[in-house]
C-alpha positions, 0 to 999 in steps of 0.5 A: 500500500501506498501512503499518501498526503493529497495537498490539493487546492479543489479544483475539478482535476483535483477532484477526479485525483482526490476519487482516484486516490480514495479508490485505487486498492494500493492506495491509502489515503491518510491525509488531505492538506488544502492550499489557495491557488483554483480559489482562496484556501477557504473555498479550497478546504470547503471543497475537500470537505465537501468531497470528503463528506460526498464520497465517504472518505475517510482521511482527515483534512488540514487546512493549509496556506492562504498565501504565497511564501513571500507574503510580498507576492501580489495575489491573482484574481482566482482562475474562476473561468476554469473551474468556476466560481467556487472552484467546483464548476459552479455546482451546487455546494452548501457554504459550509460543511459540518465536518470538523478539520484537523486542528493542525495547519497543513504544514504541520499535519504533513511534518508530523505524519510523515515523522510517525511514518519514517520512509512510508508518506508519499505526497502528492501535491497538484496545487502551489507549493506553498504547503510543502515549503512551509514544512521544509523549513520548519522541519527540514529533516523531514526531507529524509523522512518522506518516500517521494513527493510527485507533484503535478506542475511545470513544463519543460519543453513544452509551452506554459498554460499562464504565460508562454513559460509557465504552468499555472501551479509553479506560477503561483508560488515560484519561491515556495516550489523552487524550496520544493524541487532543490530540497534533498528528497525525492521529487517526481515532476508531472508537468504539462509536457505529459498532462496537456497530452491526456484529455479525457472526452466529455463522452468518456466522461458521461460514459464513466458516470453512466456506469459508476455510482452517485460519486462518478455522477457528482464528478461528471455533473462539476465538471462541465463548465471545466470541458466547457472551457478546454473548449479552445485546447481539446475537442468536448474534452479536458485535460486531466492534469492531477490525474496523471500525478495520481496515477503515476504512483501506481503505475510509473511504468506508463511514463517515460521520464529523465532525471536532472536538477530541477530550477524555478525562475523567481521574478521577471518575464520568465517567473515561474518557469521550471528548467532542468539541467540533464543527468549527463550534460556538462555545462559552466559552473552554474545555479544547477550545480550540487543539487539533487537529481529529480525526475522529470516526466517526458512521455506518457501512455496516455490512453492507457492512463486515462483507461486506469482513471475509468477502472478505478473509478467504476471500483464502488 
């Protein structure tokens, strides 16, 4: 079994990742850590709660940062015309849940999980880094403590989706994932060169609901507006980005990847833009150098993966 951490800023790919990860049998789910980015982190926690309550799960949520790791960052207005106006696709969802958080921040629900869990967490974080980077720094021996971080951003050799360099999650706390991709641990990088390639069909979608219980048919009903949107990028279909990050626990083998030292552009035209020095290339002495080697995601089966996010899904 695989123990993960979910840090998740909800979100309707955050939410078929979130169903994936409560439903594959390999997988237990012992946290959920909100972070701001698809809408402000109290519209991020409501929906994990909400999530939690609709389809049953278990593991507690901890509510995490409300802003970026340097506070002197300017805020962006919230993506509403990608996943609606309260991160849900503009679905139906109560202004509060009756469901008690876990009293600790984020930060420290992940430090203190993984020290009862040395070797065992993995963290799967698909929203800004904010959370995690925070937990660094409080505590950065947990470093050695956690299995693996997978995380859903970037962009290589491909373009941006919020500027012509830049993936909207590292865009968003370039300082806080910079921390994350340099720190001595493990990252796995699923960024836009793997998940702009692996769309699912409104059509597969409805399909998937037509089979599956009351949880497939919430997932399809928020995420219509989201379809609605990729309407300029994929024909009556999405992207399904934080899918991929989840699926990659599972199932690393439908991924082609390289491995090198991981940098983020902190300021200027090229904010937030991630840039691999490859294993095996000499270059200058430069900011790369000492740092430790993180895999990168390059290729990916993607009909195959898209074909495991049905399977498990359809598990009631």
């Amino acid at each position: 079994m695989h123990k993960v951490i979910y840090d998740t800023d909800p979100g309707v790919d955050d939410a078929m990742a979130l169903l994936f990860l409560h439903r594959h049998p390999e997988i237990d789910l012992i946290g959920i850590t909100t972070v701001f980015g698809n809408a402000s982190v109290e519209t991020t926690t409501r929906n994990a709660l909400f999530l939690k309550r609709e389809w049953e799960i278990p593991a507690p949520v901890a509510k995490g940062a409300s802003v970026t790791i340097d506070a002197a960052r300017a805020e962006r207005e919230w993506p509403a015309m990608v996943h609606g106006d309260n991160g849900l696709g503009n679905i139906e969802v109560p202004h509060t849940i009756d469901l008690p958080l876990d009293p600790r921040p984020a930060h420290r629900f992940i430090i203190d999980t993984v020290r009862a869990n040395p070797g065992e967490v993995r963290l799967v974080a698909v929203g800004r880094m904010t959370n995690l980077a925070m937990a660094l720094k409080e505590d950065p021996e947990i470093a050695g403590l956690v299995k693996d971080v997978v995380v859903m951003g970037g962009n290589f050799y491909v373009p941006g989706n919020v500027s012509p360099v830049a993936e909207a999650n590292i865009h968003g706390d370039p300082e806080a994932a910079d921390i994350v991709m340099t720190a001595p641990w493990k990252v796995v990088v699923i960024g836009l060169d793997v998940t702009s390639i692996t769309t699912m069909s409104r059509s597969y979608l409805g399909a998937m609901a037509a089979r599956g219980d009351a949880a497939v048919k919430l997932l399809d009903g928020l995420s219509q507006h989201y379809i609605d949107f990729y309407s300029h990028a994929v024909e009556d279909g999405m992207m399904v980005h934080d899918s991929c990050a989840a699926v990659y626990v599972v199932a690393p083998a439908l991924f082609t990847t390289i491995t090198g030292a991981v940098r983020v552009v902190c300021g200027g035209i090229a904010d937030g833009q991630t840039v691999i020095k490859p294993d095996g290339r000499r270059f200058p002495p430069g900011d790369w150098d000492g740092l430790p080697s993180q895999i990168v995601a390059t290729g990916i089966e993607s009909q195959r993966v898209i074909d495991l996010i049905r399977d498990t899904m359809l598990r009631a």
